[in-house]
VOZA-930766 format. One record per residue: x, z, y of N, C-alpha, C in turn; residue in three letters. Coordinates in steps of 0.05 Angstrom, whole numbers, plus 5000, padded with zeros to 4 digits. Atoms other than C-alpha are relative to their C-alpha. Example, Ala and Ser with C-alpha at 12.3 -4.5 7.8 and 13.67 -1.06 7.14 Angstrom:
501850004976524651564910501850005024ala
498449994976527351434979498550145022ser
//
This chain:
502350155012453497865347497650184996unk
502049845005449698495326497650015027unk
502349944975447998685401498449675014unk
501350274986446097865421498050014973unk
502950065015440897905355497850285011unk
500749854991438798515385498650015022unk
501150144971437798185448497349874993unk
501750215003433597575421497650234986unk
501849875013429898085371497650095028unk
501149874983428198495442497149775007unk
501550174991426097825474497049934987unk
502750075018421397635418497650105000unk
502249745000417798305414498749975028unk
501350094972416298225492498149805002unk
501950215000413697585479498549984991unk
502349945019409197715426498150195008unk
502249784983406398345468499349955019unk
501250094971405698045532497049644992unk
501450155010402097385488497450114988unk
502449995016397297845451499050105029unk
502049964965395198145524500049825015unk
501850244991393897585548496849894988unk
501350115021389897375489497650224993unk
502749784998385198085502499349925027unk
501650074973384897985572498449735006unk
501450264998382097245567497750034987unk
502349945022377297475507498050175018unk
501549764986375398095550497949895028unk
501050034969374297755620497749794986unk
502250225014369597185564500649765029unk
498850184996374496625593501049844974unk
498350235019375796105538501749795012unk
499050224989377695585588503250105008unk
498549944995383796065596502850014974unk
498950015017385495965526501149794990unk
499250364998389595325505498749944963unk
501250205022385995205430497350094997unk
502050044994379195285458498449775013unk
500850214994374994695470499549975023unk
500849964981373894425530496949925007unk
502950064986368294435577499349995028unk
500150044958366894105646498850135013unk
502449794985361594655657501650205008unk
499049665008366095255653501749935036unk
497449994971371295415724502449834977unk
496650075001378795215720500650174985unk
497749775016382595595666502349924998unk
497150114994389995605659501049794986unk
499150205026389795015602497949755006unk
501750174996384194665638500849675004unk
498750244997389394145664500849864978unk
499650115027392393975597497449944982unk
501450185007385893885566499249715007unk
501550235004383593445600502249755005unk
498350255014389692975603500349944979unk
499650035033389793095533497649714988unk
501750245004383292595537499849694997unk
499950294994386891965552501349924973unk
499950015026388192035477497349904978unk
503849995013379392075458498649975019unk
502149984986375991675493496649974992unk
502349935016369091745450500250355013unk
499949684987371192625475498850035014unk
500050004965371092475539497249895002unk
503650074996364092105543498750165000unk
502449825006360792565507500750275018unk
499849744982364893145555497749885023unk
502050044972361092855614497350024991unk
502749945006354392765582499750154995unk
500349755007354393465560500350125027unk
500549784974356093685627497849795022unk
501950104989350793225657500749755018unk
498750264981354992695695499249794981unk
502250385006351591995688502549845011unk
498150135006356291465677499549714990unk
500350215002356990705667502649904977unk
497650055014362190535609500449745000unk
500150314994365289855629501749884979unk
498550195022368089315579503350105004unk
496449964990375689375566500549785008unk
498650214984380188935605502949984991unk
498650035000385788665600502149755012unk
498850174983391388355645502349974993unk
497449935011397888215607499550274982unk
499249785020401988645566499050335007unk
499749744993402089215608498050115014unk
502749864983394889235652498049964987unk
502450035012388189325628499050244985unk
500449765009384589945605497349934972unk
502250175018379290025538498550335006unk
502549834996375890685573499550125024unk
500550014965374190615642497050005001unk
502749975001367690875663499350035033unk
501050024966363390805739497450264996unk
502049814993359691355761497749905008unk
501950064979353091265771497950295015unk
501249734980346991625815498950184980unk
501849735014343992245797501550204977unk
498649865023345692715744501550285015unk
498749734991349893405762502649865017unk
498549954986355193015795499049915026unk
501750054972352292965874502249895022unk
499250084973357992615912500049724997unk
499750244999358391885926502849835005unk
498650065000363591515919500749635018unk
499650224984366090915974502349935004unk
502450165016365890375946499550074993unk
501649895017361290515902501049974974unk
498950175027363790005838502050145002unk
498549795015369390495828499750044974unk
499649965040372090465748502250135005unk
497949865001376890945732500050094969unk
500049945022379791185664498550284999unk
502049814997374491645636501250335008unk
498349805000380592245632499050035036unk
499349984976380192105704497750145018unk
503150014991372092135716499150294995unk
501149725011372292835678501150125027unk
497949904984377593075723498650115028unk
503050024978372792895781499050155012unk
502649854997367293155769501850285005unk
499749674992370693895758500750055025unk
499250034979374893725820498150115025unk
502850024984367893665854498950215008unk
502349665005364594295834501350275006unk
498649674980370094785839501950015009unk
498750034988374494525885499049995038unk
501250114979371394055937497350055016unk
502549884972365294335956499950275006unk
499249814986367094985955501150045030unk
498050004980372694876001498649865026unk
501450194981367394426046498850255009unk
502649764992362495066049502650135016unk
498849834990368495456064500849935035unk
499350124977371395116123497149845009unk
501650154970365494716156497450154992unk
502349895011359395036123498649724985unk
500750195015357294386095500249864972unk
498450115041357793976026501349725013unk
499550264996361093306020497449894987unk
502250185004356592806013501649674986unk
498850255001361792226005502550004993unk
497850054999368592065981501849775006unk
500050295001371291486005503749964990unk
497450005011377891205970501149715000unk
499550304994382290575970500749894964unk
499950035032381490455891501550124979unk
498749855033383390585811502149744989unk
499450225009384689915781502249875020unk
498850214992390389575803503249934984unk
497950045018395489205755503349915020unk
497449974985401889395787502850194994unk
498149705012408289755780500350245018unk
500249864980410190365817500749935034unk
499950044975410190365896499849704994unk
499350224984409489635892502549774998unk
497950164998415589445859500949754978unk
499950305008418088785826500950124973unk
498950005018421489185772499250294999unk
499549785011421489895737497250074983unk
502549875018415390365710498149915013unk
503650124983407990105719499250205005unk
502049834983403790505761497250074981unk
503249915021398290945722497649805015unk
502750094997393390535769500249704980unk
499850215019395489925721498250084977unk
502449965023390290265667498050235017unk
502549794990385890635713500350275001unk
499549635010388991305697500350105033unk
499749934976389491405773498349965024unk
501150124974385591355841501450095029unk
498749894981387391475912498350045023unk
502849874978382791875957501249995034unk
499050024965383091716033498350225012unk
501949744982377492246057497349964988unk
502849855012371392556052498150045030unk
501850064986364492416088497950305001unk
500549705002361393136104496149954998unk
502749994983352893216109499949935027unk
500350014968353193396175501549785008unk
498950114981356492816194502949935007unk
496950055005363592976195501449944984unk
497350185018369792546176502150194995unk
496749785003375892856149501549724979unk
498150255005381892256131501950134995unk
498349905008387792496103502549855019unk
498550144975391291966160499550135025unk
500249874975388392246210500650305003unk
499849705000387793026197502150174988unk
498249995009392893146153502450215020unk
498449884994397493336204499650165028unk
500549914976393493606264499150275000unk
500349784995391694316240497750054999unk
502549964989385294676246498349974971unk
501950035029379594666186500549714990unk
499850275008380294016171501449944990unk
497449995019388094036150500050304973unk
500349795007386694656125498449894967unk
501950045024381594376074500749764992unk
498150275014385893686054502250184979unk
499249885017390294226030498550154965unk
501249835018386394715987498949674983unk
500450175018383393995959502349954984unk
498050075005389993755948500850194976unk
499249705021391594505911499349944976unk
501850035024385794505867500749754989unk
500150285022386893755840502950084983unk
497949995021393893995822499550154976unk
500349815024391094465768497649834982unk
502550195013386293895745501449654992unk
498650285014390593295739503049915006unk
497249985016397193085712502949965027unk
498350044976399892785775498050075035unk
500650074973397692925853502350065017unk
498050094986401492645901498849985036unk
501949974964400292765983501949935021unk
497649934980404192666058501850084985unk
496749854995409093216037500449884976unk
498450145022410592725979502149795012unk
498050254982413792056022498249925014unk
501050254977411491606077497649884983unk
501250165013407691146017497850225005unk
502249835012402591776007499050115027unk
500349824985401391956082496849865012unk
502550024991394591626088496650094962unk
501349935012392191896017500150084978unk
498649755025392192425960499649784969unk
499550135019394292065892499250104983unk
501049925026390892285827500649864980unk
499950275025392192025755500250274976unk
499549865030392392325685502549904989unk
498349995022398792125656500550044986unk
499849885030400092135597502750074993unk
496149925017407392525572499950174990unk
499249965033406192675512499050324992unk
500049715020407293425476501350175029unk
498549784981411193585534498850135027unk
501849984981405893535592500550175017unk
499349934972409693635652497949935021unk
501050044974405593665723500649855021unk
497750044968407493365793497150035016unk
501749964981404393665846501850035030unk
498150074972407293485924498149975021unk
//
């Protein structure tokens, strides 16, 4: 017994010394976004707690507004809805033009839960156009998607758990409309290689560190014409899925 408290004691100490260096190196590098009880901010990069905040949103949606208007994204806050017990959202917001976020979205009327709209935008800034400059030299200009809203359960089925797009907490991106001109489809390119797959990935990457679920191809057959996003909400325990 002595040497197993001896053990745990060891463990503890480790953990407490490898926690406070962390807790200089984040201070030092003047990363808060790397800290988990620092506020967030859609302005700042990705830090390692960035994902959990902002799912943490589909808790405050009054937060979340004011997160976007603070980081400059222009926004439409639409009535709540409600479809039955189980569909209908009370903070679903439409992007509108102008403002700091610059891609378009097709359709346009796109509502999504606001958790979702923050998500977005960061997605946008230091994911997606990076990764556009990187591989083609261009920005996106466009995202085109097959919707948020739809009161349903998962995949489609008659019975089990509703589908986050049942309150908007989700959308599902089919591709991206470049400046220059070029298409990139997650049906079509996806599996042919070359800059194009290349940069469905790295999107794909980046959204996993930005929201609760993304889901792609190498998830099943259902996902092989487009990357899945959603905030879910689980709780204290705020597990990931990224595929």
């Amino acid at each position: 017994m002595r040497a197993v408290r001896r053990g745990i004691g060891w463990l503890v100490g480790i953990t407490l010394v490898l926690a406070a260096a962390f807790l200089v190196w984040a201070l030092a590098k003047g990363r808060p976004q790397d800290l988990p009880w620092t506020p967030l901010d859609l302005g700042e990069p990705i830090g390692l707690f960035t994902g959990r905040k902002l799912a943490a949103l589909t808790n405050d949606a009054p937060q979340c507004r004011a997160l976007l208007d603070r980081a400059g994204v222009r926004f439409v806050a639409l009535p709540p809805r409600r479809d039955g017990a189980q569909c209908g959202y009370d903070d679903a917001v439409r992007f509108a033009p102008g403002g700091a976020r610059r891609i378009d979205y097709r359709p346009a009327d796109v509502g999504v839960a606001c958790p979702v709209a923050a998500a977005l935008a960061m997605w946008e800034w230091n994911v997606v156009q990076p990764a556009a400059q990187r591989h083609f030299g261009s920005r996106v200009a466009s995202i085109e998607h097959f919707g948020s809203y739809n009161c349903r359960r998962m995949y489609g089925r008659d019975q089990g758990s509703w589908s986050e797009h049942a309150t908007a907490d989700a959308i599902d991106i089919a591709g991206f409309r470049l400046a220059d001109g070029q298409r990139v489809t997650v049906v079509r390119d996806w599996t042919k290689g070359g800059d194009k797959a290349a940069f469905l990935r790295e999107v794909r990457d980046g959204a996993c560190r930005l929201f609760a679920t993304t889901l792609s191809p190498d998830y099943n057959a259902a996902h092989r014409d487009h990357l899945h996003l959603d905030q879910a909400d689980r709780g204290a325990m705020g597990w990931r899925a990224c595929r």
